[in-house]
Each structure stands twice: as C-alpha cells, then as structure tokens.
C-alpha positions, 0 to 999 in steps of 0.5 A: 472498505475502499473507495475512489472517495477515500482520496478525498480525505487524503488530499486535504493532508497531502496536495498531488503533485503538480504534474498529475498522476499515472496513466496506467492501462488497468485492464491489463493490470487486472488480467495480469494479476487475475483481479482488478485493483482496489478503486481507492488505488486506482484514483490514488494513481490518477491523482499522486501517480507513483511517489514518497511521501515525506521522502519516507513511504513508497507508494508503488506503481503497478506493474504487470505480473510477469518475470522481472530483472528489476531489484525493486518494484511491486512483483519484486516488493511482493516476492518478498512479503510473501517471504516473509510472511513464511518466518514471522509473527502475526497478529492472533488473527492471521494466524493460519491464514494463507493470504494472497499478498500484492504490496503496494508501499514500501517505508525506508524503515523496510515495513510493507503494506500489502493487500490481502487481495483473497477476496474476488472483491478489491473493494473488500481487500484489507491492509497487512502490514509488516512492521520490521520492528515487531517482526509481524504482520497485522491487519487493518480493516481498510483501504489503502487512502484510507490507511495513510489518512490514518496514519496521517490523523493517528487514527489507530490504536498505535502506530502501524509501522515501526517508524513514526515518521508520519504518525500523527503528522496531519499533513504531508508532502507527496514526491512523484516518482520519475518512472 
C-alpha cells in the first residue's frame, strides 16, 4: 500500500524545495512510537522535509512519542484525532474499529489525515481522514504520497477534505518549514 517509489509520482506535480528535506533519526522514531514509519513518509522527508503545501496542508515533522509542552505538532495533532475520533461519524466501515491513530497532516480547514497504524506492517497502514465538514472519519486504502497524488490528480470518488483547495489541482507548490 506504501512505497518509498510513491514520491515519484509526487515530484512531477510538486518540485521539493531547494534546500532538501529532513534528517530525522528513524530508529528512534520507531522506538518511541513502538513501530517504524510508513517508507513512503520516510522519503517524503527526505526529499520535502516538513512543510505546506499550497500554504494549505501541513505535513508534520515526526517527533519522538513523549510529553510535550508544544500547542501543535504530530503528538499534539494526534491527541486530537484520537479526541475526535470518540464523538464523530464514521464511514459504515470503521464502524466499531478502534484504530491506533499517528496523524501526519494537518489542512488550514482543520481536517487530519491520520494513519491507522494497527498493523505491525507500515507499508500496510491505511489513510483516515477526518473532514471537519462532514464531521467523519474515512478511510483510504494507500499511503500518504499516494494520498496527495490523488488529491492532486482528483483520483477519488470526491474529495477527501472539506476544502478543495488542492483537489484536482494537478500541481502544487511545497514550502519547507523552518523547524
């Protein structure tokens, strides 16, 4: 469901920025959160490092699992699926599932895309997405490169967040953060 070769796709709609990506330390990633990231992710870093794109969508940095004093953030972003999860709807088929959440993108219309990171298998981790405008949760069956391809390309049935500002766009622009 995710490959490092998923950012192919992406870097012919979105260039990187010219000052690379973001070195993280990955084993200790993995140790904090009890399981690796997802390859696709972890290229995505390599390559964009932590950024907007089209000053609309937050692609997180990850951060070690520990408390935190930030107001914002991956443990932060995911404290608050997890939240949200409890009080919302959800498509017919994450009904009764009880998913282990890490978000991963934040949209300035406050939707988040979350893995559902159950699986012992990142590559096997599906994208939920809570769209603030439906007040749901659903479910998409790839990774995170590949989730903004097709966001980009208008590769779903409708579209995932309750903005459109990058449905269907085809290309986009990617601002590194300065964290």
């Amino acid at each position: 469901m995710s490959t490092a070769a998923d950012v192919d796709s992406l870097l012919r709609m979105m260039p990187p920025p010219e000052d690379g990506g973001t070195v993280v330390d990955w084993p200790r990633m993995a140790e904090s959160w009890g399981r690796p990231f997802p390859p696709d992710y972890q290229r995505f870093m390599e390559v964009y490092g932590a950024g907007v794109v089209q000053d609309f969508l937050v692609i997180l940095r990850p951060e070690p699992k520990a408390p935190t004093t930030q107001f914002d953030g991956m443990l932060v972003e995911t404290a608050n699926a997890e939240d949200t999860w409890q009080d919302v709807y959800k498509a017919p088929e994450l009904e009764g599932a009880s998913p282990l959440l890490i978000t991963w993108g934040v949209a300035a219309s406050a939707d988040l895309m979350c893995w559902d990171a159950s699986s012992d298998d990142p590559d096997e981790w599906p994208i939920l997405v809570f769209n603030r405008g439906e007040i749901q949760f659903d479910r998409y069956n790839c990774g995170m490169a590949a989730f903004l391809t097709g966001v980009l390309r208008e590769d779903f049935p409708k579209c995932p967040l309750s903005d459109v500002t990058l449905w269907g766009r085809g290309e986009a622009s990617f601002r590194k953060s300065r964290q």
